[in-house]
Backbone as CSV, one residue per row, in Angstrom:
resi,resn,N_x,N_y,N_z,CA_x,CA_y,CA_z,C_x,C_y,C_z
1,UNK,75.370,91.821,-115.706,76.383,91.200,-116.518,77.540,90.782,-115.606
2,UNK,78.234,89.718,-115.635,79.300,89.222,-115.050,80.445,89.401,-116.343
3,UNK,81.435,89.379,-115.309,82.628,90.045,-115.917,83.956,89.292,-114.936
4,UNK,84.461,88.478,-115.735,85.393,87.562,-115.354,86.984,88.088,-115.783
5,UNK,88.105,88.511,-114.983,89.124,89.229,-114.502,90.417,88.857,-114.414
6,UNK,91.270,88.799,-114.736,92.515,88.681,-114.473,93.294,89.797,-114.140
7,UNK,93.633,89.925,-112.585,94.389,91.143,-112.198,95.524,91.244,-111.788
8,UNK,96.286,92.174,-112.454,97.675,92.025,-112.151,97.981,93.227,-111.188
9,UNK,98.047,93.094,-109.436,97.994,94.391,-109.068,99.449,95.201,-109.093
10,UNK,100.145,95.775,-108.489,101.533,96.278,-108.087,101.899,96.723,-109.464
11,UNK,101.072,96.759,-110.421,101.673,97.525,-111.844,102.324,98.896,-111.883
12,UNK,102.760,98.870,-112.937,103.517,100.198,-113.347,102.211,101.170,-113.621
13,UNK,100.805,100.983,-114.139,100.091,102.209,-114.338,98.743,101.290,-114.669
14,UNK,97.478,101.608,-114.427,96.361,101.014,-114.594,96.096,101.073,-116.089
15,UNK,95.676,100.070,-116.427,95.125,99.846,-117.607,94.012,98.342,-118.167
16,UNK,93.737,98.545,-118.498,92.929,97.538,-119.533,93.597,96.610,-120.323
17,UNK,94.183,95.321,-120.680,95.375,94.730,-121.309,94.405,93.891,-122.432
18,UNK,93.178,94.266,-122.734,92.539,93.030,-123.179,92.263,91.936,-122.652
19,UNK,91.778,90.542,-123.874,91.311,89.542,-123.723,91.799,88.369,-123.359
20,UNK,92.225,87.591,-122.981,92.864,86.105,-122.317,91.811,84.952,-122.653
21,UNK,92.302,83.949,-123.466,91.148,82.483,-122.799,92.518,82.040,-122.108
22,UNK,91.043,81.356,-121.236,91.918,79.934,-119.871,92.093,79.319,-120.906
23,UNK,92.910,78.487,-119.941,92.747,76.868,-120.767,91.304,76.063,-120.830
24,UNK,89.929,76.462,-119.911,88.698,75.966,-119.836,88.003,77.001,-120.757
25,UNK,88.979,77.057,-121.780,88.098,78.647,-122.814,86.884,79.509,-122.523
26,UNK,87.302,79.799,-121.168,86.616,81.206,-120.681,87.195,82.317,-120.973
27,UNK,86.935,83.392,-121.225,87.702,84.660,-122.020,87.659,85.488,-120.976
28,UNK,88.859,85.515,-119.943,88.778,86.730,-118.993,89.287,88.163,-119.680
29,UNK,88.847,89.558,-119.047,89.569,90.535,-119.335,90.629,90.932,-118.140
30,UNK,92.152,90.813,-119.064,92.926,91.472,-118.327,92.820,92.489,-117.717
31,UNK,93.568,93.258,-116.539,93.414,94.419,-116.007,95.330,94.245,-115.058
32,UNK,95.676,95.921,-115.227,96.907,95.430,-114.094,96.357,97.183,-113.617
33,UNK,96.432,97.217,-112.332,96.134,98.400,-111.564,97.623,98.686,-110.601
34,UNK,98.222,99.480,-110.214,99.330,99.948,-109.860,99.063,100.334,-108.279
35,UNK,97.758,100.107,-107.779,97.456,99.484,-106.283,97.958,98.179,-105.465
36,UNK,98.970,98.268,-104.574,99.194,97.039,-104.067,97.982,96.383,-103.405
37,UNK,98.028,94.861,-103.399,97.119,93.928,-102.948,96.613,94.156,-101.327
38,UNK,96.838,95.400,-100.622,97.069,95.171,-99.358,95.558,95.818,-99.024
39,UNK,94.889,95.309,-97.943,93.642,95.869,-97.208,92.568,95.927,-98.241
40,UNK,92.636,95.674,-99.337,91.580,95.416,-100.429,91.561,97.076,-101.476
41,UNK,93.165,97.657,-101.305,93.490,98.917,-102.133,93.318,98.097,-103.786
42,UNK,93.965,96.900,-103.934,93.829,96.769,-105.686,92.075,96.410,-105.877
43,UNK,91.724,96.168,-104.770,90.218,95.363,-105.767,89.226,97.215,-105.267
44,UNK,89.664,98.320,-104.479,88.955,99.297,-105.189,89.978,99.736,-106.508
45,UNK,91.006,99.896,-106.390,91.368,100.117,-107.538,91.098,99.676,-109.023
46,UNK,90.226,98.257,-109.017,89.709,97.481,-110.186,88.734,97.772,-110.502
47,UNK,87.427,98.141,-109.260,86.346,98.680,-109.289,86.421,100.240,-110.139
48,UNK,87.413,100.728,-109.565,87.327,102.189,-110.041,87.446,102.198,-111.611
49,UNK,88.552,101.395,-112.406,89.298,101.287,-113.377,88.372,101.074,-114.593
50,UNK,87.530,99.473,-113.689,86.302,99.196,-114.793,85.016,100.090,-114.874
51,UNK,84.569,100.905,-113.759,83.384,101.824,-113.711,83.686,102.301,-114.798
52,UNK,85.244,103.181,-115.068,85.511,104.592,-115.618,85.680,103.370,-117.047
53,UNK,86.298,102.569,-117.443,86.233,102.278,-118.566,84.684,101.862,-119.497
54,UNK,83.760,101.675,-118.263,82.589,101.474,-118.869,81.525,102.414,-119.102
55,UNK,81.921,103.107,-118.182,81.141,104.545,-118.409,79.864,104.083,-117.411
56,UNK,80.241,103.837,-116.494,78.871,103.675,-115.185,79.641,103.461,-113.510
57,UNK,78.972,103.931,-112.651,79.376,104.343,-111.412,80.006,103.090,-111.312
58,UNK,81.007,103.559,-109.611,81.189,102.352,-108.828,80.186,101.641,-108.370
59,UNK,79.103,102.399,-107.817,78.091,101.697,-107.285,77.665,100.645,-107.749
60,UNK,77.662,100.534,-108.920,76.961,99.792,-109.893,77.763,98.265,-110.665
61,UNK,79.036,98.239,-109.829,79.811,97.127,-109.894,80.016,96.340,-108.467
62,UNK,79.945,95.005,-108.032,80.528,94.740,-107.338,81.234,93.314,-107.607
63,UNK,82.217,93.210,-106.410,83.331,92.309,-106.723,82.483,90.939,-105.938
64,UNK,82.094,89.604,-106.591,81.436,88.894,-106.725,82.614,87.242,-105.919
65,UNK,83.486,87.574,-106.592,84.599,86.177,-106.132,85.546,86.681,-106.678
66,UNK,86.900,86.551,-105.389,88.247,86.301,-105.768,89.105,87.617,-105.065
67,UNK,88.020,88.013,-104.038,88.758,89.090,-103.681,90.156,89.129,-102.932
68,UNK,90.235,87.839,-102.896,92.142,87.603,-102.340,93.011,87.185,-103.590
69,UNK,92.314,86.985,-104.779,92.807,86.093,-105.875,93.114,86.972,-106.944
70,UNK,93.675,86.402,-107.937,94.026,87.446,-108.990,92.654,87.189,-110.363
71,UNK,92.492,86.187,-110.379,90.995,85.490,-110.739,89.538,86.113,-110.324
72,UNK,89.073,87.140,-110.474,88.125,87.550,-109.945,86.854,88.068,-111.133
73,UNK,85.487,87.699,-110.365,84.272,88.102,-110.747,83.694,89.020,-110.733
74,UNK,83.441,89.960,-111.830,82.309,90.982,-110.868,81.143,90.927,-112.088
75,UNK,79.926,91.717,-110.670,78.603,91.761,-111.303,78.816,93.420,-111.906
76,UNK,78.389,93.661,-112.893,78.011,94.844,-113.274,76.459,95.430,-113.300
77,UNK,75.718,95.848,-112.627,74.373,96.459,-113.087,74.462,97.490,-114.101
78,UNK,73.082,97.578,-114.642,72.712,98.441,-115.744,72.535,97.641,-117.100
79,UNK,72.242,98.300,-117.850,71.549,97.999,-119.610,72.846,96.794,-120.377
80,UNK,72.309,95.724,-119.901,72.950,94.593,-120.741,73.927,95.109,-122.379
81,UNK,72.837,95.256,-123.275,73.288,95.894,-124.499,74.286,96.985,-124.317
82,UNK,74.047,98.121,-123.423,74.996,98.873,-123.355,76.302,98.768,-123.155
83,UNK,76.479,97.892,-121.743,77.454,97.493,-120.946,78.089,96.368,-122.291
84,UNK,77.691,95.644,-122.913,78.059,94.528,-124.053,79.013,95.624,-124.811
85,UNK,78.090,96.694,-125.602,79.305,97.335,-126.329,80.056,98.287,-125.986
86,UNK,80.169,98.573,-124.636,81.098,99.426,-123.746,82.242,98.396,-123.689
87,UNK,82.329,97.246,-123.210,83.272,96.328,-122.963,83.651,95.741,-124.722
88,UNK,82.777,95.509,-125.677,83.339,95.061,-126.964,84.470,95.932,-127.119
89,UNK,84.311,97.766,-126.903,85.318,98.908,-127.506,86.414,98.926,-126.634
90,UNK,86.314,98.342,-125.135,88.165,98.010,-124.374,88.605,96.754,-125.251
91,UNK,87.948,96.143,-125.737,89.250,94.999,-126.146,89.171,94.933,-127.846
């Protein structure tokens, strides 16, 4: 499953912010993690944030595009259906 991102790093506390459409009505999920952008600390910090909100390892995510960007992709492995209503119950 791909999983399209909007990250806000240098936050006050990690969380999940919900849903966003672009203006090209793609529906990213917000995220702001309280890791600064530096040496690639916010994009493990995003990894970590979404594992634990989905209920499946880090291993099992990786960051796909945008790892300098606030715009970012990731692949998730594991059970389609599952991962669908793990992510329906964050937003």
């Amino acid at each position: 499953m791909l999983i399209f991102l909007r990250v806000t790093p240098n936050a006050g506390r990690n969380a999940v912010d919900g849903v966003e459409i672009r203006a090209d009505e793609t529906a990213v999920l917000r995220i702001r993690v309280a890791a600064v952008p530096d040496k690639g600390k916010a994009n493990a910090a995003v990894i970590a944030l979404l594992a634990k909100a989905l209920g499946v390892p880090k291993s099992s995510l990786s960051l796909i595009s945008g790892d300098t960007a606030r715009q970012k992709t990731v692949l998730v492995k594991g059970d389609g259906a599952a991962l669908a209503m793990q992510l329906a119950a964050l937003v």
